[in-house]
Structure formats: structure tokens, C-alpha cells
C-alpha positions as CSV (number, residue, x, y, z in Angstrom):
1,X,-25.7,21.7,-19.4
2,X,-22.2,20.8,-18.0
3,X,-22.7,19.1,-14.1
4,X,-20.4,17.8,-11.5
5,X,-21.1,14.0,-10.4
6,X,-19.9,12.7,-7.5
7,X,-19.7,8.8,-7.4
8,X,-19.0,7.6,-3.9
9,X,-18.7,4.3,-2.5
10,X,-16.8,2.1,0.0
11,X,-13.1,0.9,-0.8
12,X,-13.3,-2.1,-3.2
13,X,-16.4,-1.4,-5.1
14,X,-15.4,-0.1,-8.5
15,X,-14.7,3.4,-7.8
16,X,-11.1,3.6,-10.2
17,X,-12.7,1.1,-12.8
18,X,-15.7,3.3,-13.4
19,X,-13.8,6.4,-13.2
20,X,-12.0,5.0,-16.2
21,X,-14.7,3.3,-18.0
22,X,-16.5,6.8,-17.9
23,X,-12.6,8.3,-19.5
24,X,-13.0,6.0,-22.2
25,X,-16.3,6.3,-23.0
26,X,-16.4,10.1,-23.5
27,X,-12.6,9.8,-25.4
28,X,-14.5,7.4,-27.7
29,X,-17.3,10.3,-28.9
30,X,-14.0,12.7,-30.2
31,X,-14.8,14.8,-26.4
32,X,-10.9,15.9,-24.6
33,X,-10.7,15.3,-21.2
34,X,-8.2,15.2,-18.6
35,X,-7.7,12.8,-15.7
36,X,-6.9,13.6,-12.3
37,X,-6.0,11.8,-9.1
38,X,-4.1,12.1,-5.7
39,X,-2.5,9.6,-3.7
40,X,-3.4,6.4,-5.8
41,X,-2.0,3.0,-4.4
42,X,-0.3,2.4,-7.0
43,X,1.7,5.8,-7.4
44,X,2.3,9.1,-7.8
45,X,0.0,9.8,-11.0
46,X,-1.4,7.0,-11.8
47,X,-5.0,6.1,-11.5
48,X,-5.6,2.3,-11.3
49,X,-8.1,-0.2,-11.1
50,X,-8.0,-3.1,-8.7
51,X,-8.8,-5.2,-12.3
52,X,-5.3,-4.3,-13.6
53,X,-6.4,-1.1,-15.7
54,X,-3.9,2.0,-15.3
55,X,-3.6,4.9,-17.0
56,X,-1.1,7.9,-16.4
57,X,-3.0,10.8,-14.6
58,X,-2.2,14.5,-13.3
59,X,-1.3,14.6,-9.5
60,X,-3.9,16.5,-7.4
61,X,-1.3,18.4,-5.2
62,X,-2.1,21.5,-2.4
63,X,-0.9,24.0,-5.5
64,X,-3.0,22.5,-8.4
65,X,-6.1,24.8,-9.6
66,X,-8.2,23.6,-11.1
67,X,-9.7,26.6,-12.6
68,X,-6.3,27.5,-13.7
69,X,-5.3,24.4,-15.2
70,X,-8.9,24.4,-17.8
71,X,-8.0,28.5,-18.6
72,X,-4.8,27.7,-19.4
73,X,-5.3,24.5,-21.7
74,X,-7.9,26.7,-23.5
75,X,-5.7,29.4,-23.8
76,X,-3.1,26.7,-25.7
77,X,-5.4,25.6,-27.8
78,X,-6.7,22.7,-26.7
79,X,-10.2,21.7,-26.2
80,X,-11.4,20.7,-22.3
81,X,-14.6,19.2,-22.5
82,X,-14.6,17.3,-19.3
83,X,-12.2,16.1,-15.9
84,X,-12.4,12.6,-14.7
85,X,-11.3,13.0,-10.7
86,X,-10.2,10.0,-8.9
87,X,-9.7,10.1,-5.0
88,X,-11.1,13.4,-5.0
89,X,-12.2,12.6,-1.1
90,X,-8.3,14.2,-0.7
91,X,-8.9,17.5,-2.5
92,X,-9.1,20.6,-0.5
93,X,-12.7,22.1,-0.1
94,X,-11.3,25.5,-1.9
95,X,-10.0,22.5,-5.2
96,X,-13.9,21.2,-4.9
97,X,-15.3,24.6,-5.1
98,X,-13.1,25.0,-8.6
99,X,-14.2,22.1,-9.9
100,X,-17.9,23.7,-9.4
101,X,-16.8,27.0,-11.1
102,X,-15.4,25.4,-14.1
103,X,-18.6,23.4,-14.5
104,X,-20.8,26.5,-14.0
105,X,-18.6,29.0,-15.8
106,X,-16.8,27.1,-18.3
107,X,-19.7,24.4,-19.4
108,X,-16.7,21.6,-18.1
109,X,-18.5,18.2,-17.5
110,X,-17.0,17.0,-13.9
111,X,-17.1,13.6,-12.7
112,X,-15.7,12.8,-9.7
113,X,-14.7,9.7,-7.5
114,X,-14.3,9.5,-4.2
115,X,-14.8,7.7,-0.7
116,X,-16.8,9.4,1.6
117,X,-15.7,8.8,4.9
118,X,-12.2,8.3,6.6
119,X,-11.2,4.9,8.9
120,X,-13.3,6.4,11.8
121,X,-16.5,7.6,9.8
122,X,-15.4,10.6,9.0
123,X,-16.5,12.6,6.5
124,X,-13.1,13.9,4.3
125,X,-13.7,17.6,3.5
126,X,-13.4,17.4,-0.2
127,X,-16.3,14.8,0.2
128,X,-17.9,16.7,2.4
129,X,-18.0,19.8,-0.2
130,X,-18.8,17.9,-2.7
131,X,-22.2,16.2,-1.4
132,X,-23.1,20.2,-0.8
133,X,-21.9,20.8,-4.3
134,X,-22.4,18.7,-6.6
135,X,-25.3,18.1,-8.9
136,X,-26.0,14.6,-8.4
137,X,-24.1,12.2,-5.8
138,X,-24.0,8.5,-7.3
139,X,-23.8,5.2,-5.1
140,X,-21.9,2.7,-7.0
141,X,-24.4,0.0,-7.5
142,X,-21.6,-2.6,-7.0
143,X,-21.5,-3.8,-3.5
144,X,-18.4,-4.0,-1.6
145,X,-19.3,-6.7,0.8
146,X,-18.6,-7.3,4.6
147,X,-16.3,-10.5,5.7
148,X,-20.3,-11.8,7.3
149,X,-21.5,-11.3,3.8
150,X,-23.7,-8.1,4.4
151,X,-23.4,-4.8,2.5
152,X,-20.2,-3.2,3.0
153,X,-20.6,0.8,4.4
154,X,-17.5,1.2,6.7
155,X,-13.7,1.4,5.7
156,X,-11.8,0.1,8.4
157,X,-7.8,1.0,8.6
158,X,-6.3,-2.8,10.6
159,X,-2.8,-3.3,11.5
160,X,-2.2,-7.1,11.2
161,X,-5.5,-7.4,11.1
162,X,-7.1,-5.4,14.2
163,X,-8.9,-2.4,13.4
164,X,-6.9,0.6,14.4
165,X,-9.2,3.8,15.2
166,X,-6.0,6.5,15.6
167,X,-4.0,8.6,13.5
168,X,-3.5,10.7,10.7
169,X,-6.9,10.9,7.8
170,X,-4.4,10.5,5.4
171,X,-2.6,7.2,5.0
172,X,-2.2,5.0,1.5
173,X,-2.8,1.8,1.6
174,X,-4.8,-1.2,0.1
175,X,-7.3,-4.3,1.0
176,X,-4.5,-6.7,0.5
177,X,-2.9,-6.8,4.0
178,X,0.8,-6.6,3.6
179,X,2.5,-7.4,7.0
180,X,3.7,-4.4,9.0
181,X,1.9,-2.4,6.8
182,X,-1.3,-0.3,6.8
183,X,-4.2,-1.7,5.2
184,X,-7.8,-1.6,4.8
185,X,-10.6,-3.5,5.1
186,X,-14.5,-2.9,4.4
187,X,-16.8,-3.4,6.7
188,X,-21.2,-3.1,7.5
189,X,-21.8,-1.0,9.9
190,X,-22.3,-3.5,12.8
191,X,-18.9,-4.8,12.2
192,X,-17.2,-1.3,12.5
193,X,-18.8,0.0,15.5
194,X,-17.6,-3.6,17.2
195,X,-14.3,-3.2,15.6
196,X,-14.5,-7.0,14.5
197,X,-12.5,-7.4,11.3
198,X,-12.4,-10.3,9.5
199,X,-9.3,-11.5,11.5
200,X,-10.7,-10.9,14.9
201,X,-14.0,-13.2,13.8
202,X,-11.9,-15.7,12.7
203,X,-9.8,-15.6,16.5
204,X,-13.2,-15.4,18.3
205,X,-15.1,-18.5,15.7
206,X,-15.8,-21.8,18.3
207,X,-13.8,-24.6,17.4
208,X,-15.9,-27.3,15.3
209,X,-16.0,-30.5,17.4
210,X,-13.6,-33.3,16.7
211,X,-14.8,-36.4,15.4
């Protein structure tokens, strides 16, 4: 039977690379899928892998349905036997509850890739619908670590490097700090709720004694 996966983890921890892997895999056994993604780093329509894989994808966008999109390849002739779905933490709840009716209705294989929670530990509401919707939920098994060395859990949005805890869900960026610009940064738990980043541990380290 066709299921919907959802593979979650932090920032940094394989999410695009696996979502890819999984395309190629599949593509290799003769099966037609088609690859999905919304606001990836690296562009509009593009899913891409922090290792330097990209392939082109179809932009997720408020009008795209999902549903629609599977009837109507069918309908053309071609064969849909499953959607790879990177950043799905951005789809509406309504585009998550498609995904499940095209797995349930149409016997589509969905596999899904997303963070679960925003900069503040938040849950995003197309994460949200899909841990209540989906048939398994998958923790990548490679750890995105913490600057102290501990398991990364947290995304943390910094502004040259302080952890900013305001402002819109939505905002690309990356874990390469770029100055003036947004970034990200992974963090445990401990670290996010103390709203130490890496750059605030290194302005608060003692100063090793002079010889």
C-alpha cells in the first residue's frame, strides 16, 4: 500500500540529500515520480543539498494542488507513482491534506521533508498536519550537532550572530552567516532557551591566562 512519510529533522542534518537520494532510488527501479519544493535556499525551484546535489523541482506555491496536479499527469498519460516533497514544513495544512488523499485514493507513494518547528519552537502547520497525518514520521538518524557538541533539536534564526526571537515564520536563509543577512543556526535545547549561539559563547569564554 501507498503511504505518506514524513522525515523531519533540524536544519543541517540531511534533510535535501535524503529527499534526493530517496528520488533516485525509486527513478532507478523504472517508478515516475515528481519532485516538489518551496522556498529552497538556493532558489525558486530548485531543491538542493548542502553536499552540492541540485536538481530542478516544481515550486510549491498557495495555488498548487496537489490532487490536481497527480489527475492531471494521469489524465496526459503519464505514470505518477510517487512525490518527493522538500520543505513541506511551508505547505498549507489544506496542500498536506492532498498529499494524504492522493496516497489513500490514488495508491501515490508520498515522502515528505520537512523541519518541524520555526526559530521560536514553533510548530509550522504543514508539519503540524503532517505528524497527525502521516503514516510514519521519520527522525533523520544524522545528527545536526550543537556549537557545545550536544545533539542539535532547536533552529535558531541570529542576526550577526545573536539569536533573534521576532518576526515573520517565514524567512529564507542558511547556516552560513552572511553579514546583514538572516541566518540560522542549530542549537540543543539548553542553548535555545538561553539564547546562547555560538557567537555569544565565544564573547562570554574566560580569557586563557598569559604565559
Amino acid at each position: 500500500m501507498a503511504e505518506l512519510v514524513f522525515f523531519s529533522g533540524t536544519m543541517d542534518c540531511g534533510k535535501s540529500t535524503l529527499a534526493l537520494q530517496m528520488h533516485h532510488n525509486h527513478a532507478a527501479r523504472g517508478r515516475q515520480g515528481l519532485l516538489f519544493t518551496q522556498h529552497d535556499r538556493s532558489g525558486t525551484a530548485l531543491i538542493s543539498s548542502r553536499l552540492g546535489l541540485v536538481r530542478r523541482a516544481d515550486e510549491v506555491t498557495d495555488a498548487t494542488d496537489f490532487w490536481r496536479v497527480v489527475l492531471e499527469r494521469r489524465a496526459a498519460g503519464a505514470a505518477v507513482d510517487y512525490l518527493v516533497c522538500d520543505e513541506a514544513q511551508f505547505y498549507a495544512a489544506e496542500q498536506v491534506e492532498q498529499l494524504a488523499r492522493v496516497v489513500d485514493e490514488l495508491e501515490v507513494d508520498v515522502f515528505a521533508f520537512g523541519i518541524t518547528t520555526d526559530f521560536r519552537a514553533r510548530l509550522f502547520p504543514g508539519s503540524a498536519r503532517l505528524v497527525e497525518l502521516a503514516d510514519r514520521v521519520e527522525v533523520l538518524q544524522v545528527r545536526a550537532l550543537c556549537w557545545c557538541g550536544a545533539r542539535a533539536t532547536h533552529n535558531a534564526r541570529t542576526a550577526d550572530g545573536l539569536m533573534v526571537v521576532e518576526g515573520d515564520q517565514v524567512v529564507v536563509g542558511d547556516v552560513e552567516p552572511v553579514a546583514g543577512e538572516v541566518a540560522y543556526e542549530v542549537l540543543c535545547r539548553r542553548h535555545h532557551v538561553r539564547r546562547m549561539t555560538a557567537a555569544v559563547a565565544r564573547a562570554v569564554a574566560p580569557t586563557p591566562p598569559t604565559a
